[in-house]
N, CA, C and O of each residue as an XYZ file, in Angstrom:
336
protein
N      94.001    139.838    129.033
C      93.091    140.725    128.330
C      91.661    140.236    128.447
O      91.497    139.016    128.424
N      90.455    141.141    128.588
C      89.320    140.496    128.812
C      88.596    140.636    127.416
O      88.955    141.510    126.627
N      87.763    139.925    127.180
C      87.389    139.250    125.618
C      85.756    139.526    125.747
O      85.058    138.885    126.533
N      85.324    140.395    125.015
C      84.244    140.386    125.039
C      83.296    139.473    123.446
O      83.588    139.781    122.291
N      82.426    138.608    123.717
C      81.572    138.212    123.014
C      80.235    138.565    122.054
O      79.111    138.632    122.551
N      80.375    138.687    121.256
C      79.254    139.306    120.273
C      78.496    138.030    119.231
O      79.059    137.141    118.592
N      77.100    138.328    119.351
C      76.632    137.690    117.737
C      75.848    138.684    116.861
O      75.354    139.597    117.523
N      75.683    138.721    115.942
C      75.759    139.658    114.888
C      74.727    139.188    113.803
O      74.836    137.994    113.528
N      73.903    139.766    113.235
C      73.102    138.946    111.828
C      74.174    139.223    111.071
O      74.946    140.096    111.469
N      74.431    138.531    109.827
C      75.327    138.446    108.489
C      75.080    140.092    108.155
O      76.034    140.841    108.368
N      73.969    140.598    107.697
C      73.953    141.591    106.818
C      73.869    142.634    107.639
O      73.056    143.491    107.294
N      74.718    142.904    109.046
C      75.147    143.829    109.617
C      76.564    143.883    109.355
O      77.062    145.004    109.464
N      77.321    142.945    109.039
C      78.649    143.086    108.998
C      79.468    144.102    108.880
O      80.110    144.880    109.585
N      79.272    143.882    107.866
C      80.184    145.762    107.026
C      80.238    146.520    107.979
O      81.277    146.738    108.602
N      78.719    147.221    108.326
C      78.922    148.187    109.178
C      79.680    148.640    110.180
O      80.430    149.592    110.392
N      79.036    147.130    111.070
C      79.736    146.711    112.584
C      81.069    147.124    112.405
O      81.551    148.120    112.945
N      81.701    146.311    111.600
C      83.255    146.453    111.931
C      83.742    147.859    111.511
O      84.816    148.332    111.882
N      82.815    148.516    110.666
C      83.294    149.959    110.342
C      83.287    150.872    111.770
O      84.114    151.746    112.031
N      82.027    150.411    112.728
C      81.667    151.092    113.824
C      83.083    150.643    114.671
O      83.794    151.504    115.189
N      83.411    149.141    114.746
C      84.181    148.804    115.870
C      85.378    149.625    115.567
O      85.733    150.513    116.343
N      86.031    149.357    114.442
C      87.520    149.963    114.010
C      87.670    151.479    114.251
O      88.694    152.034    114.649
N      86.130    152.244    113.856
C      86.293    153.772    113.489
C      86.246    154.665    114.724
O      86.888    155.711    114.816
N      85.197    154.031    115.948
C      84.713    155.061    117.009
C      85.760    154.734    118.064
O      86.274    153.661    118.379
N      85.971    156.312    118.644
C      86.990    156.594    119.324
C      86.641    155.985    120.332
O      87.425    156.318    121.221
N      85.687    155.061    120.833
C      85.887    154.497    122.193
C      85.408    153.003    121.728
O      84.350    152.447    122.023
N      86.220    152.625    121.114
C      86.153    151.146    120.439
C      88.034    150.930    119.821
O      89.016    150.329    120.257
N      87.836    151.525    118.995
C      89.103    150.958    118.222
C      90.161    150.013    118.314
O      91.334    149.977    118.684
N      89.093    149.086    117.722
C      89.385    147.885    116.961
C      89.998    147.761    115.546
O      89.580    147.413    114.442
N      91.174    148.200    116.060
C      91.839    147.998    114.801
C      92.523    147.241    114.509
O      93.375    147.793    113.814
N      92.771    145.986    114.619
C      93.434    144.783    114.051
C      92.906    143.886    114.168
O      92.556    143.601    115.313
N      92.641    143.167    113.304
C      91.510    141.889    113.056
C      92.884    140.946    113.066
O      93.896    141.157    112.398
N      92.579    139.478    114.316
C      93.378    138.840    115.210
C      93.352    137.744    113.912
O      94.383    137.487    113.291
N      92.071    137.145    113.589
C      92.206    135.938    113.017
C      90.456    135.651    112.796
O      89.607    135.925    113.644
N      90.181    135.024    111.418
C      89.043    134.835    110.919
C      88.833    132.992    111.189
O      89.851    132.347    110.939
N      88.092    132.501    111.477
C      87.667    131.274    111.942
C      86.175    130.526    111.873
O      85.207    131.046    112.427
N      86.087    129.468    111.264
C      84.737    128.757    111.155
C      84.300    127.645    111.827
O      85.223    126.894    112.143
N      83.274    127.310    112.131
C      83.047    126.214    112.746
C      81.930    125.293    112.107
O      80.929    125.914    112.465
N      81.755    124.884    111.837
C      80.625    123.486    110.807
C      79.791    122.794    111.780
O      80.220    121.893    112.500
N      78.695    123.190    111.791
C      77.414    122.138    112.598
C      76.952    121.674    111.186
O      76.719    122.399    110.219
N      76.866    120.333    111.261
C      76.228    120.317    109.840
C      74.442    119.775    109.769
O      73.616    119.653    108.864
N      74.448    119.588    111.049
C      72.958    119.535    111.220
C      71.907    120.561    111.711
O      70.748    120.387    112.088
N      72.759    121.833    111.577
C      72.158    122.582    111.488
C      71.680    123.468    110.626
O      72.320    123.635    109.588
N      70.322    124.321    110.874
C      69.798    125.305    109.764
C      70.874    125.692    109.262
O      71.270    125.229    108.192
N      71.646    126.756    110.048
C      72.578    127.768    109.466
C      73.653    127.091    109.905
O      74.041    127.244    111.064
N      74.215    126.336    109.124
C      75.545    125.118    109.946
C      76.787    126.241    109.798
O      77.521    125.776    110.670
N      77.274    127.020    109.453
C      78.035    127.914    109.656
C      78.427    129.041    110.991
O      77.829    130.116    110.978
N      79.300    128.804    111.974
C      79.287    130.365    112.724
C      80.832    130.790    112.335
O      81.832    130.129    112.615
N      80.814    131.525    111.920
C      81.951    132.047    111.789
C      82.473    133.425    112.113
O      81.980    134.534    111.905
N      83.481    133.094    112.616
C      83.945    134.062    114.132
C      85.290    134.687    113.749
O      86.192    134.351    112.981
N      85.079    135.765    114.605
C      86.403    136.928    114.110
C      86.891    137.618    115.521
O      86.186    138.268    116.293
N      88.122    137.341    115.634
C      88.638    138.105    117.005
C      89.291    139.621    116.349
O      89.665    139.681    115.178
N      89.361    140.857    117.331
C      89.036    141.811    116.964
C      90.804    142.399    118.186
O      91.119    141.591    119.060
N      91.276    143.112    118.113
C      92.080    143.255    119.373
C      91.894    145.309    119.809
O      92.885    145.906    119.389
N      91.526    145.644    120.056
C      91.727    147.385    120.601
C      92.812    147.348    121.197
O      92.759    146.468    122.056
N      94.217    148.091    121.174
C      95.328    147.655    121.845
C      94.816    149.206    123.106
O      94.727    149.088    124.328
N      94.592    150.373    122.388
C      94.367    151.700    123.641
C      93.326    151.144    124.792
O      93.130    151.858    125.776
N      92.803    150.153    124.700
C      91.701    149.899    125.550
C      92.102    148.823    126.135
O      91.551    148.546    127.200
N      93.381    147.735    125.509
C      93.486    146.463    126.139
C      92.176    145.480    126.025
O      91.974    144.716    126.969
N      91.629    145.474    125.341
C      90.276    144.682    124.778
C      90.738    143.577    123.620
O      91.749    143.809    122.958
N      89.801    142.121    123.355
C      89.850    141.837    122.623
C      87.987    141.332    122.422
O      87.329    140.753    123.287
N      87.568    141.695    121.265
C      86.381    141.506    120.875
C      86.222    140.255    119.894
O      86.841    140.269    118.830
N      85.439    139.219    120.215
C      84.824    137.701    119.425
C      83.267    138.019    118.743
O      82.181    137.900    119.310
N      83.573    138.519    117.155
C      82.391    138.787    116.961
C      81.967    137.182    116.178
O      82.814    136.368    115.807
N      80.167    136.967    116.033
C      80.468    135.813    115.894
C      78.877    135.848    115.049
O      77.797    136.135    115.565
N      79.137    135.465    113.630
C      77.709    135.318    112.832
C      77.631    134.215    112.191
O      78.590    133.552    111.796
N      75.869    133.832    111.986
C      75.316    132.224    112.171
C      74.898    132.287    110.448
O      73.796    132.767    110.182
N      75.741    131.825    109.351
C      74.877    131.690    108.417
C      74.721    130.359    107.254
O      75.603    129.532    107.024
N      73.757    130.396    106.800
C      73.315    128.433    106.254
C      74.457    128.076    105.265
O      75.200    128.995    104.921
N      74.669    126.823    104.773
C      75.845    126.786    103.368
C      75.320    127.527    102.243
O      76.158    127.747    101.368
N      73.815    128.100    101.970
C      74.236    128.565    100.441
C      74.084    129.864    100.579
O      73.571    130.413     99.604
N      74.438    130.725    101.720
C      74.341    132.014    101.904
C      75.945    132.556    101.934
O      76.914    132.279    102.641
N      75.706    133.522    100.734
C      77.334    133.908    100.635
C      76.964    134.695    102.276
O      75.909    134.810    102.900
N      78.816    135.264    102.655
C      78.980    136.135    103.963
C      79.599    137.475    102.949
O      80.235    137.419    101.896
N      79.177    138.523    103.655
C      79.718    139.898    102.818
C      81.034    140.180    103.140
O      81.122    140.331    104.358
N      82.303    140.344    102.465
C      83.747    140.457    102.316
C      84.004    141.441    103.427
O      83.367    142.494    103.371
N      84.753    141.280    104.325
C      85.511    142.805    105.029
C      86.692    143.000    104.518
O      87.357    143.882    105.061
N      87.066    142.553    103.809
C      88.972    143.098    103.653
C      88.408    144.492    102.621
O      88.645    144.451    101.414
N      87.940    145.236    103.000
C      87.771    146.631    102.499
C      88.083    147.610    103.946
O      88.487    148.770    104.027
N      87.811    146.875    104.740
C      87.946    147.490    106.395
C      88.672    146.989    106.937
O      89.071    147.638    107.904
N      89.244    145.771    106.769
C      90.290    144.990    107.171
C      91.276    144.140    106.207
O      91.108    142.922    106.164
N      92.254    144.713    105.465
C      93.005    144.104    104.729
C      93.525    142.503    104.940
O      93.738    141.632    104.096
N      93.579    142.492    105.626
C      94.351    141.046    106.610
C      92.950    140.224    106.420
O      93.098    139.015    106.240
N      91.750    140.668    106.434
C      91.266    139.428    105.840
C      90.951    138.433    104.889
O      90.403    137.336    105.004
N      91.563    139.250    103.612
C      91.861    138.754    102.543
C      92.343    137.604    101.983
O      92.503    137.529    100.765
């Protein structure tokens, strides 16, 4: 399957994944697995990454947003139950 790569600002989230899951030439509908990674010397020491799978398209999408430790991230399990 070929994997496409994304980065994203935080306070696009919501949307994005409403766009990826909803439009008929995307659908991304199963969120694979939620994942973090820790730089801790960095500004925004957080990236935390989400694989995405479209099964009609054979796609899997790595979306991937950069944010600091005291910045909450906005919830998707309203669009994606499984991330809960």
């Amino acid at each position: 399957l070929e994997t496409i790569t994304i980065t994203i600002k935080p306070s696009i989230l919501p949307s994005f994944f409403y766009f990826c899951r909803d439009h008929i030439q995307s659908q991304f509908k199963f969120l694979m697995d939620i994942t973090a990674i820790d730089y801790p010397e960095k500004k925004f020491r957080f990236v935390v990454v989400y694989h995405l799978l479209s099964v009609p398209y054979t796609m899997r999408l790595r979306v991937q947003t950069f944010v600091a430790e005291t910045s909450p991230l906005l919830s998707i399990t309203n669009i994606y139950s499984c991330a809960n």
